[in-house]
C-alpha positions as CSV (number, residue, x, y, z in Angstrom):
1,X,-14.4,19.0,-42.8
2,X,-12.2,15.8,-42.6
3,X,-9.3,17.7,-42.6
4,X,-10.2,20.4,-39.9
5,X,-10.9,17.1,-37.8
6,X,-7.9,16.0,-38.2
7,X,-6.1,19.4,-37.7
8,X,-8.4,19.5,-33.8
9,X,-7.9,15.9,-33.4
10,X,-4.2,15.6,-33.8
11,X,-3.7,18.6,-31.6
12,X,-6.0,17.6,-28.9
13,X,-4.1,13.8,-28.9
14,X,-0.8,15.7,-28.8
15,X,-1.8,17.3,-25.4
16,X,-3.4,15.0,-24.0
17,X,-0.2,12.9,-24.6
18,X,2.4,15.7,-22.6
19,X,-0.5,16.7,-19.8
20,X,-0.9,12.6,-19.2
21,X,2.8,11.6,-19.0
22,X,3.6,14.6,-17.0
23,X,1.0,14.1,-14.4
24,X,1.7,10.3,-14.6
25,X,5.5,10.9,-14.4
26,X,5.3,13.0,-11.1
27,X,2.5,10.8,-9.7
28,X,4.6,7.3,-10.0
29,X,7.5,9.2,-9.3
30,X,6.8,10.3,-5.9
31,X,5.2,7.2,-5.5
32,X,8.3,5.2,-6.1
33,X,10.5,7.2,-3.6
34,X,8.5,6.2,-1.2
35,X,8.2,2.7,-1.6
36,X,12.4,3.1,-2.2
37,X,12.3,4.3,1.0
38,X,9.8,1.7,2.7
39,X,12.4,-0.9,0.8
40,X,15.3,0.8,2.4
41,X,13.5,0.3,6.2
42,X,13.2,-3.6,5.0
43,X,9.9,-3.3,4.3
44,X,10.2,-5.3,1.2
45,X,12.6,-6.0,-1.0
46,X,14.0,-3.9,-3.8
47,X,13.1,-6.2,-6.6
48,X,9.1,-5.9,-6.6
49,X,9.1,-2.1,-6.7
50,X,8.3,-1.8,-9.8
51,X,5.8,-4.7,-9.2
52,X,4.3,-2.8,-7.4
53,X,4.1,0.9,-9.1
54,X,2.6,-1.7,-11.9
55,X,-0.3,-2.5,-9.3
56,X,-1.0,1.1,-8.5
57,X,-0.7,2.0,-12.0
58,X,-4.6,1.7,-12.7
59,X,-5.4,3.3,-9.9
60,X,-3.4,6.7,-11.1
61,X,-4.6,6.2,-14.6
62,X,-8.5,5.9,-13.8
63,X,-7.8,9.8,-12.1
64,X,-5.3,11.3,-13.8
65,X,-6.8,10.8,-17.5
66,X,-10.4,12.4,-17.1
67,X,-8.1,15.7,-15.7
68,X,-5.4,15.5,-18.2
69,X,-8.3,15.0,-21.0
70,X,-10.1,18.2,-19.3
71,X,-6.8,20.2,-19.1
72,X,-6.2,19.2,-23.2
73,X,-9.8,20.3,-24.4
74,X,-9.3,23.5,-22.7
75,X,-5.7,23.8,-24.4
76,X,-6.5,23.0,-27.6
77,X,-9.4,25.1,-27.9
78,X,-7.9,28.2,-26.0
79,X,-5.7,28.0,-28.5
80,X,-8.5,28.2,-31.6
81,X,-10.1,30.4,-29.6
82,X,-7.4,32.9,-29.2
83,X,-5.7,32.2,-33.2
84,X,-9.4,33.0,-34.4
85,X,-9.7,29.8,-35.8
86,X,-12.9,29.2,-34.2
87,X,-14.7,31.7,-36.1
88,X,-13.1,30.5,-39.4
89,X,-14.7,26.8,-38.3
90,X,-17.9,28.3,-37.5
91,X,-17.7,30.4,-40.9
92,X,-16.8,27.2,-42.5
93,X,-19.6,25.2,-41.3
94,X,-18.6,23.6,-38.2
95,X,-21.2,24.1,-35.4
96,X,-20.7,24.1,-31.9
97,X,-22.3,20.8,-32.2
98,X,-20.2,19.3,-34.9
99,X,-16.9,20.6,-32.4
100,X,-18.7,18.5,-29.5
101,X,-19.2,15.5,-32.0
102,X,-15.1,15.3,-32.9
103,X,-14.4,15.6,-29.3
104,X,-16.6,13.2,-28.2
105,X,-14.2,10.8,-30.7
106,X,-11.8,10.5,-27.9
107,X,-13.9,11.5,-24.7
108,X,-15.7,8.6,-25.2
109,X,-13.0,6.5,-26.0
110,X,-11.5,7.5,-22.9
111,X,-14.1,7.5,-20.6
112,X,-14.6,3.9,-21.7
113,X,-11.1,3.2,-20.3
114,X,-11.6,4.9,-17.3
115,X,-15.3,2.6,-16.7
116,X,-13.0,-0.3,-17.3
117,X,-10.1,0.6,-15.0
118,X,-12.3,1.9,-12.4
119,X,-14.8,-1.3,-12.6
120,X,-12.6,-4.1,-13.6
121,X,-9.2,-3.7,-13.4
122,X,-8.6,-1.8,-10.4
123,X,-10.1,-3.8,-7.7
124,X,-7.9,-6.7,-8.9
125,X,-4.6,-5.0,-9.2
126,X,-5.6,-3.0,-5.6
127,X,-6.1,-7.2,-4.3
128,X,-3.1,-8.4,-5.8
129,X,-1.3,-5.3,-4.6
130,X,-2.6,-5.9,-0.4
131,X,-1.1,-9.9,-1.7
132,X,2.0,-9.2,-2.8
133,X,2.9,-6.7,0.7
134,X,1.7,-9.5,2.9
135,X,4.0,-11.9,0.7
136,X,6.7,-9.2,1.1
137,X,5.8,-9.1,4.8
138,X,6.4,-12.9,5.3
139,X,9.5,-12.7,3.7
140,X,10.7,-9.7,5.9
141,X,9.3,-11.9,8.5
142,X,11.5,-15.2,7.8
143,X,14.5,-13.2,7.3
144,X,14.3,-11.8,10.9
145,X,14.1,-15.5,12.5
146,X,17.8,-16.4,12.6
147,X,18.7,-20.5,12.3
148,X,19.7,-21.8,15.6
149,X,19.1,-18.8,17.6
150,X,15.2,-18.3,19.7
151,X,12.6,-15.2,18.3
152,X,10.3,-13.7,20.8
153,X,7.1,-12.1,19.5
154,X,3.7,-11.3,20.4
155,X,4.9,-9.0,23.3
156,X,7.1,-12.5,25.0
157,X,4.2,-14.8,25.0
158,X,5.7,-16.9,21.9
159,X,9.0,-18.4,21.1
160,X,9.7,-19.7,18.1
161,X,13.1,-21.6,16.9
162,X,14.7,-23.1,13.8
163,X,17.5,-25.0,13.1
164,X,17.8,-24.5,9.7
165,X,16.0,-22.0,7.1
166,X,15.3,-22.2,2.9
167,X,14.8,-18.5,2.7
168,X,13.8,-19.7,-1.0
169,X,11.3,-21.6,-0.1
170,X,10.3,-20.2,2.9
171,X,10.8,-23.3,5.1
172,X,11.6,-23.7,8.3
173,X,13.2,-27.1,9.7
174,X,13.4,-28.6,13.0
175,X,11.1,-26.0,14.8
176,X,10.5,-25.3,18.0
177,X,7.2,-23.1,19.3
178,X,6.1,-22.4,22.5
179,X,3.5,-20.2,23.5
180,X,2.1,-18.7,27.2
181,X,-1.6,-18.2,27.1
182,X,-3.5,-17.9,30.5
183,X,-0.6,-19.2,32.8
184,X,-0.6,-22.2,30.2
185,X,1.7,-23.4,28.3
186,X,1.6,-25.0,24.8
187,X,4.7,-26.3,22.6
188,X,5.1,-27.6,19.5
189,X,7.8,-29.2,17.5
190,X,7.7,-30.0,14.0
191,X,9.7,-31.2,11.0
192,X,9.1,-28.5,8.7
193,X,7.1,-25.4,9.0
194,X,6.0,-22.6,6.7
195,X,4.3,-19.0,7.2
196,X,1.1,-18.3,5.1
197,X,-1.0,-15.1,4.6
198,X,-4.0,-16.3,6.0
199,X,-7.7,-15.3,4.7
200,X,-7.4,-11.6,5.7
201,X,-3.8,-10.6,4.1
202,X,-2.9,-8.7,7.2
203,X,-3.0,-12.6,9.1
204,X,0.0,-14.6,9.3
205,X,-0.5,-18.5,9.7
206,X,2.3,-21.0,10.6
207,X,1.6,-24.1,8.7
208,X,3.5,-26.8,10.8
209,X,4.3,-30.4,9.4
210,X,4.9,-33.9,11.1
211,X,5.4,-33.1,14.5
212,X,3.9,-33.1,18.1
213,X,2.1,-30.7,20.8
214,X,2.5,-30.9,24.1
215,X,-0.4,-28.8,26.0
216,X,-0.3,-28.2,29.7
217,X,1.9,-29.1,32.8
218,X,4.1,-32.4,33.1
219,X,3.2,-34.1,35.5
220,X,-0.3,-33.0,35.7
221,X,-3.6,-35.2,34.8
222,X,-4.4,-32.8,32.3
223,X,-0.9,-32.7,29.9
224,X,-1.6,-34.2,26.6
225,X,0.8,-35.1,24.3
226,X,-0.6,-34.7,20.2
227,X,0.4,-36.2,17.4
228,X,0.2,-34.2,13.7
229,X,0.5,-34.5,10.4
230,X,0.0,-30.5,10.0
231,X,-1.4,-27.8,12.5
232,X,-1.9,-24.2,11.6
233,X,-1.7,-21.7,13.9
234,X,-2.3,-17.9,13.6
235,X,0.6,-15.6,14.5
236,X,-0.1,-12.2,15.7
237,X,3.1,-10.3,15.1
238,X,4.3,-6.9,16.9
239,X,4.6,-5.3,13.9
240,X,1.4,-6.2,12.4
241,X,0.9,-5.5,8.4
242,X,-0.6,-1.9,7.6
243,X,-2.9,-2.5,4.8
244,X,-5.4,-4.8,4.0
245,X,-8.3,-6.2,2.4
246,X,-10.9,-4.1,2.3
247,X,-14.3,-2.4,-0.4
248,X,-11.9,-0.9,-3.0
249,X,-10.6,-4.2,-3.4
250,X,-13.7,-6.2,-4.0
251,X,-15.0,-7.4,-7.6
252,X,-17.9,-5.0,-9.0
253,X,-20.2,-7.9,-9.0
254,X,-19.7,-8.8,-5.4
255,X,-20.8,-5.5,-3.9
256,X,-24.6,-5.2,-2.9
257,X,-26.7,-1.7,-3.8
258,X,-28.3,-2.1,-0.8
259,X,-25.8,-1.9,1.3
260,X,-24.6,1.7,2.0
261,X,-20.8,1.3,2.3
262,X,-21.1,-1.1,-1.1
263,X,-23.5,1.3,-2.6
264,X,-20.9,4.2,-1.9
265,X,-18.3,2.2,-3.6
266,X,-20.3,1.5,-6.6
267,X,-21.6,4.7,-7.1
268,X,-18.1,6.2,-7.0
269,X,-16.5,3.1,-10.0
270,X,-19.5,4.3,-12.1
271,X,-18.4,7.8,-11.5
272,X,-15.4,8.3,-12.8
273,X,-16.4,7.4,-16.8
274,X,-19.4,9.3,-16.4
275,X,-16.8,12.4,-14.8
276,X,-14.9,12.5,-17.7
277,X,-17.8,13.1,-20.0
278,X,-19.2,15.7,-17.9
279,X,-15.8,17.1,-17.7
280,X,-15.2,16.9,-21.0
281,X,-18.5,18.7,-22.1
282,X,-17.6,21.5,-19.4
283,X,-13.8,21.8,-20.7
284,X,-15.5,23.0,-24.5
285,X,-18.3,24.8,-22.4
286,X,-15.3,27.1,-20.9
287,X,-12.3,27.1,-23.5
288,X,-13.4,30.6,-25.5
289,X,-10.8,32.8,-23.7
290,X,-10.8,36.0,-24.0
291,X,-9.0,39.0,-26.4
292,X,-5.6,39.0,-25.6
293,X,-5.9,36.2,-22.7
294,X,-4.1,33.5,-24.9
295,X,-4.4,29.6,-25.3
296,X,-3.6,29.9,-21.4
297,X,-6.3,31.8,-20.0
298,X,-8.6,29.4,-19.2
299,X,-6.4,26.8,-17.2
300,X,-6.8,28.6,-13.7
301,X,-10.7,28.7,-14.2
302,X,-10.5,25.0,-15.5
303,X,-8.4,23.6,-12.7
304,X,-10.7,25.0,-10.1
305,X,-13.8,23.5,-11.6
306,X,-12.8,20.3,-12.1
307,X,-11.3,20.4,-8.5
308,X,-15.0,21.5,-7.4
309,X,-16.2,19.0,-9.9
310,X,-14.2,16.2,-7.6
311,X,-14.7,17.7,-4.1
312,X,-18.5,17.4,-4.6
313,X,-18.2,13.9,-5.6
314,X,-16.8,12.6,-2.8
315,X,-18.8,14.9,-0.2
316,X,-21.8,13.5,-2.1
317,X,-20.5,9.9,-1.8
318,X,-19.6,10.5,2.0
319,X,-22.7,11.9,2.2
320,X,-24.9,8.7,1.4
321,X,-24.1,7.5,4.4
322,X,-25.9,10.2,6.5
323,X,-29.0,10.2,4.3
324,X,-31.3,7.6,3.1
325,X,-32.8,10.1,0.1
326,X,-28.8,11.1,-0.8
327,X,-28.3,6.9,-0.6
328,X,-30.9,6.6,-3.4
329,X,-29.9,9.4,-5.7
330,X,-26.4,8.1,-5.4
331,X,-23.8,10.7,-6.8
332,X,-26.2,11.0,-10.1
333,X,-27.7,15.0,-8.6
334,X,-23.8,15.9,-8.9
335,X,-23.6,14.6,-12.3
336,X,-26.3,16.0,-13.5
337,X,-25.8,19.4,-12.2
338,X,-22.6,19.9,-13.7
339,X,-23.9,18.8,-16.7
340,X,-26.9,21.0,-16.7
341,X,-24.2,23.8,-16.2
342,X,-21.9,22.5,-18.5
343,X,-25.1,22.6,-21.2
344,X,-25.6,26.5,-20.0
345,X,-22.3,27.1,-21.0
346,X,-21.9,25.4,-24.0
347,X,-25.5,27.5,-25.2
348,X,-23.4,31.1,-24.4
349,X,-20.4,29.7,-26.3
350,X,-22.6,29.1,-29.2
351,X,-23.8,32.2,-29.1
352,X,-21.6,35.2,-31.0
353,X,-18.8,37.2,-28.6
């Protein structure tokens, strides 16, 4: 029996190895190409590319193993299927059962992955990624403020100037700001000055040092003259940044059950390990082709069941938000009727051809 387990095991790894780094090779890849392009527009610069395909990394992984794990069961096993070396298993000993056992050797390892990507690591790596475009964004930012020469922004209702810039460090010396709010006028001059993201990534704070700020009209009793050591101010930018902080990028343990959009986000991290279970019990439940059909003949089939395996996930998860009963049962009803199916299956494959 050890070395029939072997023989399925080894295969199955095989597969699973091509179907992954193909789906993971054409994912990144048309990824990348449109970051290159994005990096092209100035966007952000050519260097963290791969810094940030790294980031999004987890996020393809967590989806693309439970289907290339799906599409390898069904492979393997067409294959034993149609070589009639599933009857000489059965002849030999090996029950349906046992089959399940040495598959669940690497479903579970897998799904184990995917319940640590999906809970743990992806939240941080989709944070660091929202960080590191608003760090790009400053730096697209700075490079656009040109020493010695004035920037208008916010529609003409700010000014800023600079006579000199350490692109390195991202400081700006001697600046100059003015700003026009409600026919009033504030400007403020500073040493040194630096842009921040602020608390929401898609903020941008100047961080001024050593300087003063005139408010109001000279002459006037109300024009007041202040003194600093630092003063932040929040920019608001024409071209505002495009993605920011926001559920999928919250820790696991920060998101409340009992509130719906936090409880539609949990329910879909615990998801995904428990989908590629199911999915990999319904991948054995449909991989007996038929006479003639080859290894083949059950990707089609496969493909659209997991597809409809997905869809009903996320209507269930969108649907939580309509429902108080669907809000309670979570996406657990989806789960568990693919797996009652999957068990239906799996009983008629058991049974003789």
């Amino acid at each position: 029996m050890k070395t029939l387990y072997r023989h399925i095991t080894v295969e199955l790894l095989a597969v699973l190895a091509v179907v992954f780094a193909i789906l993971i090779f054409v994912g990144v890849g048309f990824r990348f190409t449109g970051y290159l392009q994005e990096a092209a527009t100035g966007r952000f610069d050519a260097s963290v590319l791969w810094s940030l395909i790294g980031l999004r990394l987890p996020e393809f992984v967590q989806l693309v193993l439970p289907f290339s794990l799906f599409l390898a069961i069904v492979v393997t096993l067409g294959r034993v299927h149609a070589d009639q070396e599933y009857v000489v298993l059965v002849s030999g000993g090996a029950s349906p059962l046992r089959l399940i056992g040495w598959i669940a050797t690497l479903v579970v390892p897998c799904a184990v992955v995917v319940g640590l990507l999906s809970l743990l690591v992806t939240p941080h790596s989709s944070r660091a990624f929202v960080q590191l475009i608003a760090d790009q964004a400053i730096s697209s930012e700075i490079a656009a403020i040109v020493p010695g020469e004035f920037r208008n922004f916010s529609k003409g209702t700010r000014t800023i100037y600079a006579e000199k810039i350490d692109r390195e460090s991202r400081t700006l010396g001697g600046l100059f700001f003015a700003e026009t709010k409600n026919d009033k006028t504030t400007t403020v001059t500073a040493e040194q000055a630096q842009i921040h993201v602020g608390a929401d990534p898609a903020e941008r704070i100047l961080v001024l040092m050593n300087g003063k700020r005139f408010e109001g009209t000279p002459g006037q009793r109300d024009y007041r003259v202040v003194g600093f050591d630092e003063l932040s101010l929040r920019l608001d930018l024409d071209a505002p940044l495009r993605v920011a902080l926001n559920i999928e990028t919250r820790p696991t343990n920060e998101l409340d059950i009992n509130n719906v959009e936090d409880a539609q986000e949990l329910h879909w991290r615990w998801s995904l390990p428990v989908m590629t279970l199911v999915s990999g019990l319904f991948a054995f439940a449909i991989s007996r082709t038929r006479p003639r059909s080859g290894r083949f003949g059950q990707i089609v089939p496969g493909i659209l069941i997991f597809v409809s395996y997905y869809v009903l996930l996320v209507l269930a998860q969108h649907a939580m938000a309509e429902s108080e009963i669907l809000a309670k049962l979570g996406l657990w009803h989806v789960h568990l009727l693919v797996a009652v199916t999957a068990s239906y299956w799996t009983y008629r494959q058991s049974r003789p051809a």
